[in-house]
TORBA-23860 format. One line per 2 residues: their letters; for each residue x, y, z of N, C-alpha, C. Coordinates in steps of 0.02 Angstrom, whole numbers. Layout:
A) X,Y,Z,X,Y,Z,X,Y,Z; ... .
//
This chain:
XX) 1643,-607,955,1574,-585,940,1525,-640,962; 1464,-627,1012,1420,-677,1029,1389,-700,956 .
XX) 1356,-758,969,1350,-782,933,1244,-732,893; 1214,-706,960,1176,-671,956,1195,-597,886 .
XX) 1238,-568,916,1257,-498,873,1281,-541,820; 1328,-605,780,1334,-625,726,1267,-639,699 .
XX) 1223,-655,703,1162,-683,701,1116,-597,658; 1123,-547,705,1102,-482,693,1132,-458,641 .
XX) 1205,-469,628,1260,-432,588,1244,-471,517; 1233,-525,519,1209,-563,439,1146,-567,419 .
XX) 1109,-553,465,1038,-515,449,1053,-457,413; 1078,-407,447,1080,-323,409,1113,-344,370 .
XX) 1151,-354,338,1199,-380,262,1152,-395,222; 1110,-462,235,1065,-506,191,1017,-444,162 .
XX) 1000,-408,214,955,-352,181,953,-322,123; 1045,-294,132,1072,-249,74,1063,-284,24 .
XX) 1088,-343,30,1099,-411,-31,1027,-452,-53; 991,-417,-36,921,-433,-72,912,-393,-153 .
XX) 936,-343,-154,936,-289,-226,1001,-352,-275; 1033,-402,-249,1086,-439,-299,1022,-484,-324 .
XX) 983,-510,-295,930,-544,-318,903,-532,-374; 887,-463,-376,855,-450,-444,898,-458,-489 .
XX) 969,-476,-503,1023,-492,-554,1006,-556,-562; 1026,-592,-517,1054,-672,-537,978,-732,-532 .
XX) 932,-700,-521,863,-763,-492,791,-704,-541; 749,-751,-580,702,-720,-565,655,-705,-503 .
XX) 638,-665,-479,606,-631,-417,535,-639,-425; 501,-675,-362,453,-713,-371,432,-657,-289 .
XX) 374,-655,-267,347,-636,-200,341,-553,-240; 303,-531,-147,295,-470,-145,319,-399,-156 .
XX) 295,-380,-202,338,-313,-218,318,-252,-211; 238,-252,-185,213,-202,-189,229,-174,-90 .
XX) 231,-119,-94,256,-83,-13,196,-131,21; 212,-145,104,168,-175,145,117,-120,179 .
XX) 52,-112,178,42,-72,229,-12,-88,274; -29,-67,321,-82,-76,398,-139,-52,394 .
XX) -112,25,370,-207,54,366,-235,60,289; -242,-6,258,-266,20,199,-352,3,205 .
XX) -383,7,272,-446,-8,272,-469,86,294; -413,127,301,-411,204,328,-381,224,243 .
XX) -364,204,189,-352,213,140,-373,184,84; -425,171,37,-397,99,-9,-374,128,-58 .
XX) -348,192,-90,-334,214,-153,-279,190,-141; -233,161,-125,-176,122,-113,-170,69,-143 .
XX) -228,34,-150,-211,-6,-186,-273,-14,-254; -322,17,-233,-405,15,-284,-388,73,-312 .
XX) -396,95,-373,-392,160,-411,-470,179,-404; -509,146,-410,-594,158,-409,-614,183,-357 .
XX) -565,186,-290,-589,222,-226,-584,307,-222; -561,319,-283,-549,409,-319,-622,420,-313 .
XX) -621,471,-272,-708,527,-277,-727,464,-261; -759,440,-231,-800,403,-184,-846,433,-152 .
XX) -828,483,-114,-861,520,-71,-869,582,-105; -907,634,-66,-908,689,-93,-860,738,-44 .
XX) -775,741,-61,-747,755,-22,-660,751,-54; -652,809,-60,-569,819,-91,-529,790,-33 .
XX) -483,748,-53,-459,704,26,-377,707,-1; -320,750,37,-244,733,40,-251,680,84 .
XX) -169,645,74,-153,619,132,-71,595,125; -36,612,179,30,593,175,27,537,238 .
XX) 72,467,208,73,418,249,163,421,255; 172,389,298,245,333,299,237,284,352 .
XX) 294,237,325,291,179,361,365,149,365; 387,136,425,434,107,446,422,28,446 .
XX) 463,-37,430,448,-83,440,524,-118,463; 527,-153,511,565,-198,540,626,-143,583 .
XX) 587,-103,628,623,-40,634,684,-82,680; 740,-43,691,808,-69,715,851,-123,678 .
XX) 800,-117,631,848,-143,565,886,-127,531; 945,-125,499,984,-66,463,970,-103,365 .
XX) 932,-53,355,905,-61,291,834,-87,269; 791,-96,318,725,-122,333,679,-59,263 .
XX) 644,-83,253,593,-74,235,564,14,250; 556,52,202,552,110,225,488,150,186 .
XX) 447,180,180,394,205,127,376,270,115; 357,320,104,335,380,93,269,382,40 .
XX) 212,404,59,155,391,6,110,471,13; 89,509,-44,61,547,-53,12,557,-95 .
XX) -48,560,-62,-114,530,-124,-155,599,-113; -180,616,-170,-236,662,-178,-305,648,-237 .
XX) -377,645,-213,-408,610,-256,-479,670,-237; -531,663,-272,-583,687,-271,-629,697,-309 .
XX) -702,723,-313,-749,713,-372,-777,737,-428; -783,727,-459,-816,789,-529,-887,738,-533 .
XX) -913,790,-478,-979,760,-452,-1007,769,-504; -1045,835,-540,-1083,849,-623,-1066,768,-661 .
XX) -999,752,-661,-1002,695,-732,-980,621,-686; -1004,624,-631,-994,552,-572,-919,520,-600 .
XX) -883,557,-599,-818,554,-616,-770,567,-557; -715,540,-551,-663,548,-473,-606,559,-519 .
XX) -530,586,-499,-483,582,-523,-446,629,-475; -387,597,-460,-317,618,-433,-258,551,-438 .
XX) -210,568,-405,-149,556,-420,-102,515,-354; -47,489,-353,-13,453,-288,53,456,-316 .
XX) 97,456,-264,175,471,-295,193,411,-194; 223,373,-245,266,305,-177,333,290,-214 .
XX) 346,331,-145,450,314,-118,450,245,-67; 506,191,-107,483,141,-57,562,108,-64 .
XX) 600,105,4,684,97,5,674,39,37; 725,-15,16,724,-79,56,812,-98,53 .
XX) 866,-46,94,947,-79,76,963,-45,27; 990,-80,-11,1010,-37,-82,962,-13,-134 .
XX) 921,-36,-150,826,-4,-174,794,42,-157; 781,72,-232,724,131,-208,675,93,-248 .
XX) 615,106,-234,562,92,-293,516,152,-287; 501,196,-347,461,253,-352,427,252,-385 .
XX) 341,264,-384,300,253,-406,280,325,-429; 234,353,-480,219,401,-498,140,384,-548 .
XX) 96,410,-527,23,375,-562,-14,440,-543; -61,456,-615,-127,480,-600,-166,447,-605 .
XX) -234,455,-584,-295,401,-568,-358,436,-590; -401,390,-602,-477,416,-648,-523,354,-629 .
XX) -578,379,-608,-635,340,-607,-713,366,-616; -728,301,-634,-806,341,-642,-850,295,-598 .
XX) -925,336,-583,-958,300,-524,-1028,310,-569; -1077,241,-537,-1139,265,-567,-1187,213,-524 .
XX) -1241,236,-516,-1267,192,-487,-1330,157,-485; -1311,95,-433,-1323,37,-446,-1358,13,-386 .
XX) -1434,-4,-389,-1473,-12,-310,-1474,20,-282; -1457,19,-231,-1417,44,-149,-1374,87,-141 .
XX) -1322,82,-203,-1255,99,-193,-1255,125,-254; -1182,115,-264,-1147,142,-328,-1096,82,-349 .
XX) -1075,74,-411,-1029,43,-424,-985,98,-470; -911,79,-451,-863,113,-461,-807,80,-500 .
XX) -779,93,-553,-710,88,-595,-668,135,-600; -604,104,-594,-546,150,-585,-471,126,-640 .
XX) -460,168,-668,-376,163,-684,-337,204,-659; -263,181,-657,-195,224,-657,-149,200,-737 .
XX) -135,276,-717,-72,246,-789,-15,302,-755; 36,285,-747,93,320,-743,182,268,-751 .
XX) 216,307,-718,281,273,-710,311,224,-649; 339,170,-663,360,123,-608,452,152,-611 .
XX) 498,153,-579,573,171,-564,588,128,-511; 607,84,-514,678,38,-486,756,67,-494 .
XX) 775,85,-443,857,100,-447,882,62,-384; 946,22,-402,970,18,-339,1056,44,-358 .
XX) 1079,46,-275,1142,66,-259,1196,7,-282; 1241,-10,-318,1262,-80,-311,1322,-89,-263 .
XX) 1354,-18,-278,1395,16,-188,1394,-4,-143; 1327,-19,-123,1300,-19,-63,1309,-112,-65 .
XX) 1295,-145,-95,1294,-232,-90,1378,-246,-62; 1371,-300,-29,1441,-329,-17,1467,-371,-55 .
XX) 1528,-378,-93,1532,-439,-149,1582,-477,-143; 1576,-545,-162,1626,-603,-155,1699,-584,-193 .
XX) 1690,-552,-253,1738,-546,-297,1721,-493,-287; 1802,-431,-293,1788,-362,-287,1786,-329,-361 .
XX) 1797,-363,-404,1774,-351,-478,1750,-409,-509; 1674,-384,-532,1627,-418,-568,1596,-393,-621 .
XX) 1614,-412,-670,1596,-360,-727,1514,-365,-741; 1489,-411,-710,1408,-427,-737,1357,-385,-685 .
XX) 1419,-356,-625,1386,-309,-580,1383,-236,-607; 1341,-190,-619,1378,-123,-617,1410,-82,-564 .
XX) 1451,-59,-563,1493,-2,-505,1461,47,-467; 1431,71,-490,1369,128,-435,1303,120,-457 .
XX) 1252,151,-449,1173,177,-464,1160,158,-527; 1119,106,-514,1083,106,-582,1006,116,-590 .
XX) 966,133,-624,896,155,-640,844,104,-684; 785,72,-680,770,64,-740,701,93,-728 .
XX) 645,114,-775,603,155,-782,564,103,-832; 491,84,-794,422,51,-839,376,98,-841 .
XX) 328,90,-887,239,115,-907,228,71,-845; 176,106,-786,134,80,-754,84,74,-756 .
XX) 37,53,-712,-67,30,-713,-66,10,-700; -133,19,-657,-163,-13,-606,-256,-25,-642 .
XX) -297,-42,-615,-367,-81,-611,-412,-80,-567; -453,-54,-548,-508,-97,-499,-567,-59,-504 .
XX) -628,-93,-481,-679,-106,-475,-702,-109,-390; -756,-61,-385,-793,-58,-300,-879,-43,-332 .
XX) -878,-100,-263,-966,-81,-258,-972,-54,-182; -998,-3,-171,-1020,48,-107,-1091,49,-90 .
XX) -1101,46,-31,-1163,89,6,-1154,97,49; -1219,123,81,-1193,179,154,-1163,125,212 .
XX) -1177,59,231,-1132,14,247,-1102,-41,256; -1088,-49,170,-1048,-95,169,-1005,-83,75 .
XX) -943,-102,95,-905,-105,-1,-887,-171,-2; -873,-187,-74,-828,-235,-102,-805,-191,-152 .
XX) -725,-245,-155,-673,-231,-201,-635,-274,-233; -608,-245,-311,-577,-303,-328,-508,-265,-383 .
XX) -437,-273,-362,-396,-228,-396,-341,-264,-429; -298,-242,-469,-215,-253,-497,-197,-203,-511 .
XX) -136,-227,-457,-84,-161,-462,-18,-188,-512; 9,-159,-538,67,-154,-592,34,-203,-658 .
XX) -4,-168,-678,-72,-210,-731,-24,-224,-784; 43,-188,-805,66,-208,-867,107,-248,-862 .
XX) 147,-272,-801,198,-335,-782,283,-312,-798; 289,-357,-831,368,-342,-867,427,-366,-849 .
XX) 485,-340,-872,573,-380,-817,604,-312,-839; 657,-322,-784,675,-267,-769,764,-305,-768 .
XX) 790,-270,-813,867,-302,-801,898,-255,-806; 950,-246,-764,1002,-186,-729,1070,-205,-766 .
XX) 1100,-257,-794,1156,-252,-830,1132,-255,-903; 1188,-233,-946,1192,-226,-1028,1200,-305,-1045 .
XX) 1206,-367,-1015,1203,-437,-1032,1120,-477,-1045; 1145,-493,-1096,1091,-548,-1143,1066,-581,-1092 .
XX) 1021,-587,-1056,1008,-653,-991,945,-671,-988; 926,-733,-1009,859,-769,-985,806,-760,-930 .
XX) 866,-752,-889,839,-731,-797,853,-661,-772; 797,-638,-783,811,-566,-759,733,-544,-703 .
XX) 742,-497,-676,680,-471,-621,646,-462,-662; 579,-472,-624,507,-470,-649,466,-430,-609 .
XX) 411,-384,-642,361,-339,-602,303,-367,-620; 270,-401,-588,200,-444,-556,160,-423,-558 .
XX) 110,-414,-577,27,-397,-561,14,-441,-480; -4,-373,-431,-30,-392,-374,-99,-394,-376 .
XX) -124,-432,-367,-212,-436,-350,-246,-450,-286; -272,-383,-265,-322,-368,-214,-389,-402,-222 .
XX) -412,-413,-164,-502,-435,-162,-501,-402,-89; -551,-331,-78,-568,-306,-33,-634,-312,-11 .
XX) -658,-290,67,-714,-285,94,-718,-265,140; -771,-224,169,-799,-204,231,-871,-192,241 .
XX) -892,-178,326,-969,-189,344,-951,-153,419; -1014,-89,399,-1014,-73,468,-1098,-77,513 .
XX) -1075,-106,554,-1120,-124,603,-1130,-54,657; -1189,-45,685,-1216,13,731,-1234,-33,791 .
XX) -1172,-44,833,-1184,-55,914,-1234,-29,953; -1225,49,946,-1278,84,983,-1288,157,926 .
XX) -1289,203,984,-1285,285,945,-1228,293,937; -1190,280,975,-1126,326,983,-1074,265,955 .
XX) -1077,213,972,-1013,165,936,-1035,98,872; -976,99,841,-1009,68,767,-965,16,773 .
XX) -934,-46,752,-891,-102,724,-889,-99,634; -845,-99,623,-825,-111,565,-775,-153,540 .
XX) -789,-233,524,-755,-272,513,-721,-267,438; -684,-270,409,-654,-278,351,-577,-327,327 .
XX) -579,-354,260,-529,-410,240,-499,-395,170; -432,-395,182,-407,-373,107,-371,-438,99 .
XX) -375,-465,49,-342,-528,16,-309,-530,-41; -226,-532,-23,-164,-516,-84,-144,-564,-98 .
XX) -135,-583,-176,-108,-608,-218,-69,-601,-269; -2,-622,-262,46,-612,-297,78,-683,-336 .
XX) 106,-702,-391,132,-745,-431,201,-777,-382; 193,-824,-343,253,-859,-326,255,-857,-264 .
XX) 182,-812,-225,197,-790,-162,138,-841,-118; 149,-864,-55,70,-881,-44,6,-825,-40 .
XX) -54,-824,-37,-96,-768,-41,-81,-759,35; -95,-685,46,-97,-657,115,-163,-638,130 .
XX) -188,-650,200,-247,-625,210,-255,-574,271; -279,-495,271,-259,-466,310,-358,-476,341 .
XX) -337,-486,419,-409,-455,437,-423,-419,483; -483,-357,486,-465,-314,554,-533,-297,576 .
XX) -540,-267,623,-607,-244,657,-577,-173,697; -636,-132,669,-616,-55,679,-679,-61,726 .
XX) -656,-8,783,-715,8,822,-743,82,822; -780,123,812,-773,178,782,-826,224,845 .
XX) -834,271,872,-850,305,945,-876,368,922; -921,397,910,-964,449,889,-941,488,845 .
XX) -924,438,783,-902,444,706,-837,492,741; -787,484,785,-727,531,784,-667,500,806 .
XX) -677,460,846,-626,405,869,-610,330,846; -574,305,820,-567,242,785,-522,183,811 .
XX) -524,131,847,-467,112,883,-486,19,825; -449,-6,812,-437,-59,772,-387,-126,797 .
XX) -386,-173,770,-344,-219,810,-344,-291,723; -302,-309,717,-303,-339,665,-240,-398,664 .
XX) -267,-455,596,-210,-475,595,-194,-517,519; -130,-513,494,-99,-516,438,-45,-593,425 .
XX) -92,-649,394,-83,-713,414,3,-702,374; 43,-741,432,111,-765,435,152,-714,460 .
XX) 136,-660,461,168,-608,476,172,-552,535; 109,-524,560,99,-497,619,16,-488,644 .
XX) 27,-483,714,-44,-425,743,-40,-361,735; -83,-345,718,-75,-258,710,-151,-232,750 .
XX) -113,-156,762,-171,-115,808,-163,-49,776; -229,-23,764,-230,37,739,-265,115,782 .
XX) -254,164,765,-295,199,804,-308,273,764; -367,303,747,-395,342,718,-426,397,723 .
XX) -399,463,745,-415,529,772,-457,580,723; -511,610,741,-532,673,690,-512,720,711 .
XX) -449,786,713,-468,825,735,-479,896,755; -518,885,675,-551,930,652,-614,889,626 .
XX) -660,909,583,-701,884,524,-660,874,471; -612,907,448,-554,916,401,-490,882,422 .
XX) -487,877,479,-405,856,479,-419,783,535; -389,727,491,-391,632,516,-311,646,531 .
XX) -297,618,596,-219,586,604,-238,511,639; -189,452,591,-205,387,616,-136,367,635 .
XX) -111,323,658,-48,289,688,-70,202,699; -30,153,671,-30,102,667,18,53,699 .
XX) 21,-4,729,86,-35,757,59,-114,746; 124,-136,694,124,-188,675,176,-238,721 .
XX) 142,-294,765,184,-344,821,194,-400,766; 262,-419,759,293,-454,717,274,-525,765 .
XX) 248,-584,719,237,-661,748,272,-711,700; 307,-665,647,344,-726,593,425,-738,646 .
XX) 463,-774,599,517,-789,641,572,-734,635; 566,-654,582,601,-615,595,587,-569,651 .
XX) 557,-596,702,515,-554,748,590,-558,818; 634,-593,781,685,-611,828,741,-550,815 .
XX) 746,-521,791,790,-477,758,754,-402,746; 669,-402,732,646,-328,742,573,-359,720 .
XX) 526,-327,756,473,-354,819,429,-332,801; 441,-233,751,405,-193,758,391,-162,706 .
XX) 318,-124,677,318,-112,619,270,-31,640; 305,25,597,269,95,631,244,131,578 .
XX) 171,156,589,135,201,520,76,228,545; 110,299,519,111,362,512,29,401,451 .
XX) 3,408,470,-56,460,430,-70,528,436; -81,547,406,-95,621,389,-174,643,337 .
XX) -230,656,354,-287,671,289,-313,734,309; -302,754,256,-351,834,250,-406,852,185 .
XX) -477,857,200,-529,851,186,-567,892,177; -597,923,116,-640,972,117,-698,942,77 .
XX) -764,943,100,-812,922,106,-847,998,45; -887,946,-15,-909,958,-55,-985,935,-59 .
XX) -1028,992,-55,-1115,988,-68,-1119,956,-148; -1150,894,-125,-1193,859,-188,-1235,887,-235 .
XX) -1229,886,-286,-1279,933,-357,-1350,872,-309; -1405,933,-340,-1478,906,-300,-1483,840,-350 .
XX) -1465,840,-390,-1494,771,-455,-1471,721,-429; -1395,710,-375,-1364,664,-376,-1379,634,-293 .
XX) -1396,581,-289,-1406,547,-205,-1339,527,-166; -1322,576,-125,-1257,535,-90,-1251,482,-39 .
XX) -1193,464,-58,-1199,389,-43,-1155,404,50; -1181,381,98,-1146,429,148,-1095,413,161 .
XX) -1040,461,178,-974,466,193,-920,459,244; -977,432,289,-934,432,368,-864,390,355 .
XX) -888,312,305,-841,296,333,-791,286,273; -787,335,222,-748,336,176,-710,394,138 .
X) -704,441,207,-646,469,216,-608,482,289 .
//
């Protein structure tokens, strides 16, 4: 065996053998799914971005990450949100499937916010409360000893209370944001043993922003920066610049310190129907083994007339 394909072959292993981690080490870094277009999404990670607009908005995402990997990083996300314009109230819901090897992690949350406003704009608060589910395969891990009693033998489950947090200030162009995701924390231990050291679920903390600039008539810039923080992890800073072409075409280019360049691109096409596609160029040192990161959008939109009492805040670029 070259020494290249050994190199590949203990990579895909290490993958699987990331879910033994959560047994034997407390688990420090990122836990929340990675994604590209959350400047084409923020209810992903802001609960306060519910009803924003005046505009019932689905959207089914996925995302491939470290593709030709065997066990890489895998996601499924389904969000539906919108307004109860009468009481400046937003509320819908998100359900995230997220496989990494032997790991599932499934998220399940409804969401509520209220908007009211403030100057220019509006300022916005948001919660989630639902369920967090960690299961992994233990089947699936490779083990030194073929009986370990502190391992379990197949599938195991554990099930937390979830919540999330945040806060947005909006106008017609420009937001700030500020969020935590898994607001209640906790440990998560997969065997029936007494143990000091067991997995931990983190409060992630967002600080978002964007600003759109008017080039001419027909093309706009829209710079924006999301800044993640997690307990044990360094902060990540994602930054991107959307270019946007007679409010219908969106082409983007970005980049996500330690980790990759990314390019995005953003179709209307319909008034109702957004399809976006994302490609993340790997620059860390697993870029040697898989290079490439792929995501997938889907939004469908039905556009809701404002009660006359209420001033809308405009919508181009927040759905």
């Amino acid at each position: 065996m070259s020494k290249q394909k050994r190199n590949n072959w203990f990579l895909k292993q290490n993958v699987l053998l990331l879910g033994m981690l959560f047994l034997v080490f407390e688990v420090f870094g990122q836990q929340e799914p990675m994604y590209t277009q959350n400047n084409f999404d923020r209810l992903m990670f802001n609960p306060a971005y519910a009803g924003s607009s005046n505009w019932i908005v689905s959207s089914v995402k996925h995302r491939s990450q470290f593709v030709g990997l065997e066990g890489g990083p895998a996601t499924d996300i389904i969000t539906i949100h919108a307004p109860w314009q009468a009481r400046s109230v937003g509320y819908g819901g998100k359900i995230v499937s997220d496989r990494l090897g032997a790991t599932t992690q499934t998220t399940v949350n409804a969401i509520g916010s209220y908007h009211i406003g403030l100057g220019k704009g509006k300022m916005s608060v948001g919660l989630e409360f639902g369920i967090f589910n960690q299961a992994i395969d233990f089947s699936m891990l490779f083990k030194n000893d073929k009986i370990d009693n502190a391992i379990p033998p197949g599938k195991t489950a554990k099930t937390k209370l979830d919540g999330a947090f945040g806060l947005q200030y909006q106008t017609k162009n420009y937001f700030v944001g500020l969020s935590v995701q898994h607001l209640f924390g906790g440990s998560l231990n997969f065997t029936d043993y007494d143990r000091s050291i067991v997995a931990n679920l983190h409060r992630h903390w967002f600080i978002s922003g964007g600003y759109v600039k008017d080039l001419s008539k027909t093309l706009s810039v829209q710079p924006c920066v999301l800044l993640k923080k997690v307990a044990g992890a360094p902060m990540q800073l994602d930054l991107y610049a959307n270019f946007i072409y007679q409010e219908k075409y969106t082409l983007g280019i970005g980049y996500r310190t330690g980790d990759a360049l990314t390019f995005a691109a953003k179709v209307h096409i319909t008034d109702a129907i957004r399809v976006s596609y994302s490609y993340d160029f790997r620059i860390s040192q697993i870029a040697t083994y898989s290079s490439a990161a792929h995501e997938f959008m889907v939004r469908y939109g039905i556009k809701l007339l404002p009660p006359q009492q209420i001033k809308e805040i405009n919508p181009r670029y927040y759905f």
